[in-house]
One Martini backbone bead per residue (centre of mass of N, CA, C, O) as a GRO file, in nm:
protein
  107
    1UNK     BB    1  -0.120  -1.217   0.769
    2UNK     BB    2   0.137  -1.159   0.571
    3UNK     BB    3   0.305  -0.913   0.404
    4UNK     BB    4   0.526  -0.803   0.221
    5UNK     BB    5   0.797  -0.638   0.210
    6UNK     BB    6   0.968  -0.374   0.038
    7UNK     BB    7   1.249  -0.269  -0.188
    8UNK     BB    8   1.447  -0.135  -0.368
    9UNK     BB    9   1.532  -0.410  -0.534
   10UNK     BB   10   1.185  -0.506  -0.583
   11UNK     BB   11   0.986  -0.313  -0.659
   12UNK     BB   12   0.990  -0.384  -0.972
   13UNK     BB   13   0.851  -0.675  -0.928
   14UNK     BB   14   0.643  -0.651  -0.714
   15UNK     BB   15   0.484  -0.388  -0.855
   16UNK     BB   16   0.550  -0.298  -1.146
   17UNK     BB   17   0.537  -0.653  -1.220
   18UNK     BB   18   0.311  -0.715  -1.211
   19UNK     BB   19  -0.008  -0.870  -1.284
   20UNK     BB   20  -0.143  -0.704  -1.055
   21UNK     BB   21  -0.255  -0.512  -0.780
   22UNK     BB   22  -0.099  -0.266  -0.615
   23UNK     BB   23  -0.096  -0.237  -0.245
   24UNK     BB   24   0.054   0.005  -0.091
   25UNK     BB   25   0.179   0.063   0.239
   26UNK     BB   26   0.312   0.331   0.366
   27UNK     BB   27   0.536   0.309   0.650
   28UNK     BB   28   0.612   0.313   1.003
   29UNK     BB   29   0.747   0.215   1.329
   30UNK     BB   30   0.666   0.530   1.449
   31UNK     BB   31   0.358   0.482   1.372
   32UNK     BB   32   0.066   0.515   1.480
   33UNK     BB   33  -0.151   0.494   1.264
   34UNK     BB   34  -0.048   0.268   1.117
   35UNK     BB   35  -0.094   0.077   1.342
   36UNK     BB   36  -0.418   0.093   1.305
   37UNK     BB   37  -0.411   0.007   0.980
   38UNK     BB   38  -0.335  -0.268   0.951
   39UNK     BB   39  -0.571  -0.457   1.029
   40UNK     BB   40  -0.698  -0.359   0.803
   41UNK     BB   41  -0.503  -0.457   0.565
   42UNK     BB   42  -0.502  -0.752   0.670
   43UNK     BB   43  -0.776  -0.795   0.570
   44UNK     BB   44  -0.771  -0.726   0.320
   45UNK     BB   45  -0.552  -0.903   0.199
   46UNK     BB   46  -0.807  -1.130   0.208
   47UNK     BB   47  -1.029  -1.022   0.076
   48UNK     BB   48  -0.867  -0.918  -0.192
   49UNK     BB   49  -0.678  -1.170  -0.313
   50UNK     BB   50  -0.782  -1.174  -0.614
   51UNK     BB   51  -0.729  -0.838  -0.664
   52UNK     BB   52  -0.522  -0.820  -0.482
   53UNK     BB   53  -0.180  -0.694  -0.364
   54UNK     BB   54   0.019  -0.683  -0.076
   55UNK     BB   55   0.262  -0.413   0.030
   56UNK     BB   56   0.542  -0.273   0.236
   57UNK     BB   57   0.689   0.022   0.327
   58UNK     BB   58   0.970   0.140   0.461
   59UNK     BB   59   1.055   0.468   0.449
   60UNK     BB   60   1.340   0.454   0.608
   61UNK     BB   61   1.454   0.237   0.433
   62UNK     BB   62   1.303   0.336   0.127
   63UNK     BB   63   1.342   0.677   0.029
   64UNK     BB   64   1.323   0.674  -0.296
   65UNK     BB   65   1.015   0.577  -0.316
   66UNK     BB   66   0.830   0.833  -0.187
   67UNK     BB   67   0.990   1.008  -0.330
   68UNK     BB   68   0.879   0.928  -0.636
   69UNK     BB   69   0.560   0.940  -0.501
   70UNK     BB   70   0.503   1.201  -0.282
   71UNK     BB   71   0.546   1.085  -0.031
   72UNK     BB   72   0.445   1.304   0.296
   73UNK     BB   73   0.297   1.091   0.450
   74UNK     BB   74   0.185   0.856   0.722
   75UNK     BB   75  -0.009   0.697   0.596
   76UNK     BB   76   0.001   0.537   0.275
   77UNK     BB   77  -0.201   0.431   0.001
   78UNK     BB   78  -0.134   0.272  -0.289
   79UNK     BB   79  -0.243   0.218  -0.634
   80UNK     BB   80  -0.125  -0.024  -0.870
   81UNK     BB   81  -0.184  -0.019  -1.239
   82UNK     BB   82   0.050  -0.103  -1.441
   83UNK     BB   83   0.282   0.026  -1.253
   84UNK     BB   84   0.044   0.249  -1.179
   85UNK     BB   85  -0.055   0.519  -1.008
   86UNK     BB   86  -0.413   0.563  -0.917
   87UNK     BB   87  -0.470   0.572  -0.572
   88UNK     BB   88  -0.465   0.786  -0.298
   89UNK     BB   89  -0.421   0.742   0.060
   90UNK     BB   90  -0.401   0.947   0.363
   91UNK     BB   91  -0.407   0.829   0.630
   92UNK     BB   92  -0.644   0.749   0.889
   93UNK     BB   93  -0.888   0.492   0.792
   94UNK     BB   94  -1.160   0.371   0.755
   95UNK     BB   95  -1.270   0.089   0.634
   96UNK     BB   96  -1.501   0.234   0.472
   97UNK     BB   97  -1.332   0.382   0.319
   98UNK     BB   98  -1.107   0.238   0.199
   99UNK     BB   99  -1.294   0.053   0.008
  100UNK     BB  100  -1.465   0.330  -0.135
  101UNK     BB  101  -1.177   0.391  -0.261
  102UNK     BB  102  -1.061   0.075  -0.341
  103UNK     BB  103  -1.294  -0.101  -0.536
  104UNK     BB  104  -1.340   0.053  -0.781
  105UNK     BB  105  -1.050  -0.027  -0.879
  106UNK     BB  106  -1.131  -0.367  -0.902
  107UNK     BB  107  -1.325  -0.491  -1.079
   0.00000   0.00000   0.00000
């Protein structure tokens, strides 16, 4: 399952104004750690459709989203709830710590 790219065009509306949260993952086409998380996210992506939508950004192609939400480095998870940035993981972790950082958050 691939999931939507988004860019600066449609952000306010695939992530800002969905219905439900959103998993957005800042990636870049040249960064290894991204490679690794992919899979990872791509799982979660399909074990979590019900509750969360999951979208990438490239930061290269759309520098104004990382900057505006102070994203420093990729890989970076970010979930958004109700438009609102809720909670941040940077760099590549296993699966089971992705979970138990944004599970909690997804009740």
């Amino acid at each position: 399952m691939l999931f939507p790219h988004v860019t600066q065009d449609d952000f306010t509306q695939e992530v800002l104004n969905a219905g439900q949260p959103v998993l957005v993952d800042f990636t870049a086409t040249w960064c290894g750690p991204c490679k690794m998380l992919d899979p990872i996210v791509e799982e979660l992506a399909v074990e979590w459709q019900d509750k969360v939508k999951v979208v990438k950004v490239d930061v290269d192609n759309n520098p104004d989203i990382p900057m505006q939400y102070q994203v420093m480095g990729v890989p970076t998870l970010m979930l958004f709830i109700d438009g609102t940035p809720q909670h941040r993981m940077s760099g590549y972790k296993p699966k089971p710590k992705v979970i138990k950082e944004f599970s909690k958050l997804l009740q």
